[in-house]
C-alpha positions in Angstrom: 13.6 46.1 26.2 10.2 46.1 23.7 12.9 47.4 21.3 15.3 45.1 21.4 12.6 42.3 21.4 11.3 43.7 18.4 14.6 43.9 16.6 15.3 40.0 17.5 12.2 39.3 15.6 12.6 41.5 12.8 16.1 39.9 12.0 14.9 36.3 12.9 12.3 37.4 10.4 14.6 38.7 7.3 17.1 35.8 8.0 14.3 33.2 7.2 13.1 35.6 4.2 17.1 35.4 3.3 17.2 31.3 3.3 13.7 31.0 1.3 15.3 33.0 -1.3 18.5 31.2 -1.3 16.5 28.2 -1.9 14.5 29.2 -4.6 17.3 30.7 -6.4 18.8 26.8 -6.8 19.6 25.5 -10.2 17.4 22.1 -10.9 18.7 19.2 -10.0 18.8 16.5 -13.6 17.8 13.6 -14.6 18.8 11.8 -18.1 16.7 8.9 -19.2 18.3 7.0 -22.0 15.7 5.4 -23.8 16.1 2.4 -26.7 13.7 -0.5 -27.7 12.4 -2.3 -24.6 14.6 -0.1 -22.3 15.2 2.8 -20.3 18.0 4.0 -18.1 18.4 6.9 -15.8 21.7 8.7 -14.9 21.4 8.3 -11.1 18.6 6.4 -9.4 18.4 9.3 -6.8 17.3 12.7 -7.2 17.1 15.8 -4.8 13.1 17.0 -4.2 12.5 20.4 -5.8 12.6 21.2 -9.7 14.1 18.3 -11.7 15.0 19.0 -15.1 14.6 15.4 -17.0 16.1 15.0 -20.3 15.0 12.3 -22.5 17.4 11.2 -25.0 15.9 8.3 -27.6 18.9 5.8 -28.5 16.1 3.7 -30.4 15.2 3.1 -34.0 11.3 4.2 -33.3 9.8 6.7 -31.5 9.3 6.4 -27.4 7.6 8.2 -25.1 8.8 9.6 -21.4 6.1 9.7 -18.1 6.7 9.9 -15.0 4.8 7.4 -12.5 4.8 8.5 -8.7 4.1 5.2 -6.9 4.2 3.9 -3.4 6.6 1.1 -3.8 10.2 0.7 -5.5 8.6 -1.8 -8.1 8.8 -1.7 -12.0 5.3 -2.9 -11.8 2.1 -1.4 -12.5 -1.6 -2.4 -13.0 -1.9 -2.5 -17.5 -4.8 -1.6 -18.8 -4.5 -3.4 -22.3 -1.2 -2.2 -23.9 -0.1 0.3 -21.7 0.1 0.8 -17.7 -2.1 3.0 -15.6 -0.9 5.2 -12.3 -0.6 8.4 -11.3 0.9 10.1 -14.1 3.3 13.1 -12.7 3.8 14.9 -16.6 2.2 14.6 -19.7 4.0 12.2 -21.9 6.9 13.5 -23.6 7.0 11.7 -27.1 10.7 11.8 -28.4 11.8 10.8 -32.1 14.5 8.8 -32.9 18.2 10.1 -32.3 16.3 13.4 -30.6 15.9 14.3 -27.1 13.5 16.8 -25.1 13.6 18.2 -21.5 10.8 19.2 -19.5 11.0 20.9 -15.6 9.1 19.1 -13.1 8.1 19.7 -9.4 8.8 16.0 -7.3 7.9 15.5 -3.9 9.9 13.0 -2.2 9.0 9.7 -2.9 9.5 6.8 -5.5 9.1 7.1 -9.3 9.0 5.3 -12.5 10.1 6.3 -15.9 7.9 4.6 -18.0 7.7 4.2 -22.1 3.6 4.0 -22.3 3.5 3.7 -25.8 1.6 0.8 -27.4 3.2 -2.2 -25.6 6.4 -0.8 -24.9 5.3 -1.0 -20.8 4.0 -3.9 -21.7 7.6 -5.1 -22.7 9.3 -3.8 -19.5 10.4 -0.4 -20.5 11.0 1.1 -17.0 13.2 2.6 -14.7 12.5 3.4 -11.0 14.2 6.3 -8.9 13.9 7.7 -5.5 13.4 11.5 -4.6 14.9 12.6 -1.2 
């Protein structure tokens, strides 16, 4: 009987072990924000929570840069401080040159985001996009 109880747990044990892997083993999800003078625009405006690989591609005639905002409400608005916005940064900004792109791997809770341009006044000039993690 102690056997057999101990054998349930063992396997209950390993099959646990056996989905953690399974999970970790994943491919990131993506994320592609196209970004151009004044504007930004994401490839889906939901995302699955986990690794996120998010690909900046610059559309624009000058140089833009990529951060990701984690905020508590599905607005393109945040407090500016001058030129550029302040929040809770989620990356470091990821400045991309015109006709280039760069991709950076991520870690997102659920929750909403904003991809923001924080260079000098492009915030300022609405460069956003918000998305959802679920």
């Amino acid at each position: 009987m102690i056997r057999s109880l101990i054998l349930i747990v063992l396997l209950a044990v390993a099959a646990g072990q056996a989905e953690v892997s399974r999970a970790d083993t994943r491919p990131p999800a993506s994320l592609t924000a196209d970004l151009a003078e004044w504007n930004i625009v994401p490839s889906s405006g939901v995302v699955r929570a986990g690794l996120v690989r998010v690909t900046a591609r610059n559309f624009g005639l000058a140089e833009h840069q990529l951060v990701l905002v984690r905020t508590s409400r599905f607005e393109q608005v945040l407090p500016l401080d001058g030129d550029h916005a302040t929040g809770r940064p989620v990356t470091s900004p990821v400045v991309v040159q015109p006709g280039r792109s760069r991709s950076i791997l991520v870690r997102l809770q659920p929750g909403t985001y904003l991809l923001i341009d924080n260079l000098p006044w492009h915030y300022w000039r609405g460069t956003s996009a918000a998305f959802v993690v679920r």
